[in-house]
C-alpha positions in Angstrom: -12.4 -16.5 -12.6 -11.9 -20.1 -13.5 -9.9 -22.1 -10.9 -10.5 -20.1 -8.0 -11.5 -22.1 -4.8 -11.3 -20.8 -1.1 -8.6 -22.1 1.2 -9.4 -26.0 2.9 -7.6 -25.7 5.9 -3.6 -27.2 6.6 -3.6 -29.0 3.4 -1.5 -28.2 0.6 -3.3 -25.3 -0.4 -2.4 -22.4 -2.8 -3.5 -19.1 -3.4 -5.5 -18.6 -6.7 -4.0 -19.0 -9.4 -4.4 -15.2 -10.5 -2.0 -14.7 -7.0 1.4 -14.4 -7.1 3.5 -17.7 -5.7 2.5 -17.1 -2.1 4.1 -20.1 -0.1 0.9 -23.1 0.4 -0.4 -23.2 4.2 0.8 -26.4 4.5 4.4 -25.0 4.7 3.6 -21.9 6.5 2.2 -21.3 9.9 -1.2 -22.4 10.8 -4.0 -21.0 9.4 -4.8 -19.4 12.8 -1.3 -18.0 13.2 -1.5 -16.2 10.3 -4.4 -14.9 10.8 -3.8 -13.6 14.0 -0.6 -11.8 12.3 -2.6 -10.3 9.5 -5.1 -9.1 12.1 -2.2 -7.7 14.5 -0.2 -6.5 11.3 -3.2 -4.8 9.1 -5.9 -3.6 11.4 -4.4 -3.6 15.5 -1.6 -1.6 14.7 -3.6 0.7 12.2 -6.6 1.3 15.2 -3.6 1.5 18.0 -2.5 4.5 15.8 -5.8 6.1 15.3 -7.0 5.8 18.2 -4.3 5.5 21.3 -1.1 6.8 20.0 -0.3 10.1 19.3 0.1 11.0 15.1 4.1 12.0 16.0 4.7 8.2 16.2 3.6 7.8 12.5 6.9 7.3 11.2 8.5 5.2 14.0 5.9 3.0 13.6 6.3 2.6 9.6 10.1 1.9 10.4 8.9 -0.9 13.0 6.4 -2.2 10.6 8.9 -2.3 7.6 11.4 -4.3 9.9 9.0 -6.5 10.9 7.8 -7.1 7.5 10.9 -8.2 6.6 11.0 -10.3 9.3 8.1 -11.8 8.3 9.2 -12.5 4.8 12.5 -14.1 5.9 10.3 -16.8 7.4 8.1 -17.3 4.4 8.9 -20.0 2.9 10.1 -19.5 -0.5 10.3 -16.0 -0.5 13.9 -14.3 -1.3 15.1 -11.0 -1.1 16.5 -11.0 -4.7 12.4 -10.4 -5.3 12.9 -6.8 -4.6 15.2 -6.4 -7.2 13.3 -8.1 -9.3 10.2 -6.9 -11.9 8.5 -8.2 -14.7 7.0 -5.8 -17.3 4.9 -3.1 -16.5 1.4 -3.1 -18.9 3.5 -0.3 -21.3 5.4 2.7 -21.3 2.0 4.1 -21.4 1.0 2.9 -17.9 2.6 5.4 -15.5 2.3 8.7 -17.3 -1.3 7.6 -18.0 -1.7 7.2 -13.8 -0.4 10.0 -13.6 -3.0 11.8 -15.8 -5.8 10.2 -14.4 -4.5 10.3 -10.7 -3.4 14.2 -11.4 -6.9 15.2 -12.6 -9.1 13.6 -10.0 -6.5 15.5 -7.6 -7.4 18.4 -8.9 -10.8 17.9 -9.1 -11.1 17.5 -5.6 -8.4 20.3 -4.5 -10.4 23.0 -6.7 -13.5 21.6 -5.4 -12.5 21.5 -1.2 -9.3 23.7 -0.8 -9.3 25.7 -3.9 -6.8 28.3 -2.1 -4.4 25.4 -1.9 -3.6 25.2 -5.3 -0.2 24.7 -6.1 0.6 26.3 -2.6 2.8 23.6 -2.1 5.5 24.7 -4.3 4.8 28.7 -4.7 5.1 29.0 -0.7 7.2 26.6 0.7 9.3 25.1 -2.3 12.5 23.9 -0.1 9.7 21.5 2.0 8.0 20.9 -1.8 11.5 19.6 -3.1 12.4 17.6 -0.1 9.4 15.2 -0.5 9.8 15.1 -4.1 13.3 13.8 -3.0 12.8 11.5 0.1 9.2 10.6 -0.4 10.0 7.3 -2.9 12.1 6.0 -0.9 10.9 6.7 3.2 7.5 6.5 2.4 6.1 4.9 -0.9 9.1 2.0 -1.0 8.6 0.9 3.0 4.7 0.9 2.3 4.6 -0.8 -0.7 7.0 -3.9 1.1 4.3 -4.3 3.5 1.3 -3.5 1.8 1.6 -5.6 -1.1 4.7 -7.9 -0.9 4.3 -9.1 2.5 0.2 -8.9 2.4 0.1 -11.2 -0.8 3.3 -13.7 -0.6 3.1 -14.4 3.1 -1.3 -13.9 3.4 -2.1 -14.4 -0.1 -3.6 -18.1 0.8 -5.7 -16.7 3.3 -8.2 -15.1 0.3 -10.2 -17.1 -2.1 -10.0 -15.2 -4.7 -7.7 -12.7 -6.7 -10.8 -9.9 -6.4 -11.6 -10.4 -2.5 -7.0 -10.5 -1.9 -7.5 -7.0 -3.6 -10.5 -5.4 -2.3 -9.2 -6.7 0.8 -6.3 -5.0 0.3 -7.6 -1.4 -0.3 -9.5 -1.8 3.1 -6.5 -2.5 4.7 -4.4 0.2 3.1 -7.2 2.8 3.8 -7.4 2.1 7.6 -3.2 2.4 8.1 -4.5 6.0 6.8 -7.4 6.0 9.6 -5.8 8.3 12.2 -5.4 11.4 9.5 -9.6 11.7 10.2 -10.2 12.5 7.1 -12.7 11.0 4.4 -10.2 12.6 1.3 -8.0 10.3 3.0 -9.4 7.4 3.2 -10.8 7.4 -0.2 -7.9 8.4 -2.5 -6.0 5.8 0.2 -8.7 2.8 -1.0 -8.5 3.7 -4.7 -4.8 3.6 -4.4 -4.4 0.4 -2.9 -6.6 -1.6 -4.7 -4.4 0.4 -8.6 -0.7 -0.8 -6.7 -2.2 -4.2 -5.7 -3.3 -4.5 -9.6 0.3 -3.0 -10.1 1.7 -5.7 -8.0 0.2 -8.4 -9.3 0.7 -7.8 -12.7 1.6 -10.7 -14.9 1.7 -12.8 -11.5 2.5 -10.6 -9.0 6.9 -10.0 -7.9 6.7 -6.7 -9.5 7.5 -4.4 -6.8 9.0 -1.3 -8.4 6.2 -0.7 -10.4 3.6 -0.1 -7.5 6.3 2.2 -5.9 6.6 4.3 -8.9 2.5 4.5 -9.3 2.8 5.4 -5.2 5.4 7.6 -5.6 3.7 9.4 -8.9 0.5 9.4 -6.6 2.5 11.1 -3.4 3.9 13.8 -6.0 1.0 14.7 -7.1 -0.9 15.1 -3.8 1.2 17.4 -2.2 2.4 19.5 -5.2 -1.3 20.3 -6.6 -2.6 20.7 -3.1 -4.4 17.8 -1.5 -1.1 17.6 1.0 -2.9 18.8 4.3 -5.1 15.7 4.5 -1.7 13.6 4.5 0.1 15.5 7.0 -0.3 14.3 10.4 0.7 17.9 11.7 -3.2 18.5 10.7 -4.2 15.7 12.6 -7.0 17.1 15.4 -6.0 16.5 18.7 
């Protein structure tokens, strides 16, 4: 990718150009700083949870994480709020139904292939709990993640990468481990795959699309727990 060049200390450094508009380190906290926040933000807290706190904190800790990433925002320079509402064009119409296709069939791939008597169980058995995370999932789950995950990772941490690819790939690795304490490889691998597809999401056209990765997360959370690959995402099944 031409103009990419890795990060030269506490000068007026931006992220590559392929990044979105991530504030230069020279108005942002040492380079240290920040990456002793990334390192607290996007691997302590995920390891704490896997391996200290119990899984019931799950969603206490999301809530803390989401306020602190807005925290964290407010003192980026440059960021605003009126970001959120913002978003630039997805690829096409064509994008999300087509995720959902692909994302649908590799789901039930693997659910026919590992829990074949979980097909569709989901909704058959239990459709009040199947309709309630249709209904709350967006917004408690897939909305509070995507703000950390991929607004706060790339506009406050973006300068911290060299390069569009290793902000991205990063990025995955990151998302995957929040997902560490489930114990489960189906986890951690549809977890990776997904974060590196809403990071692409994100940065679409230069990044400050924000609803479109929470749609694509959304789609993806939909899908998982209505064809039948829910019970490696619930951290009831979490072994204790």
């Amino acid at each position: 990718m031409s103009g990419l060049r890795p990060a030269a200390g506490l000068a007026a450094d931006r992220p590559p150009a392929d990044l979105p508009e991530a504030a230069p380190l020279a108005r942002l906290p040492s380079r240290l700083r920040l990456g002793v926040e990334f390192a607290v933000l996007f691997v302590g807290l995920p390891l704490g949870l896997a391996f200290g706190l119990p899984p019931s904190i799950m969603w206490t800790l999301l809530a803390c994480s989401f306020a602190l990433g807005l925290v964290l925002l407010a003192l980026t320079p440059g960021f605003r709020f009126a970001e959120f509402l913002e978003g630039r064009p997805s690829p096409g119409w064509w994008t999300a139904p087509a995720f959902a296709l692909g994302a649908g069939a590799a789901i039930y791939a693997l659910t026919l292939a590992l829990l074949p008597q979980a097909l569709f169980w989901m909704p058959i058995a239990m459709p009040d709990l199947w309709l309630t995370i249709l209904l709350f999932y967006p917004i408690l789950s897939a909305l509070p993640q995507e703000a950390v995950f991929r607004v706060l990772f790339f506009r406050r941490y973006g300068a911290l990468f060299p390069s569009k690819a290793a902000a991205v790939s990063t990025n995955a690795l990151v998302f995957a481990l929040a997902h560490l304490f489930l114990w489960n490889w189906v986890a951690l691998l549809l977890t990776a795959a997904g974060g590196a597809i809403f990071s692409l999401a994100y940065l679409h056209r230069g990044g400050r699309n924000f609803w479109f990765p929470v749609l694509l997360h959304a789609i993806a959370g939909w899908l998982i727990f209505t064809i039948g690959l829910g019970r490696f995402f619930y951290h009831g099944a979490v072994p204790t």
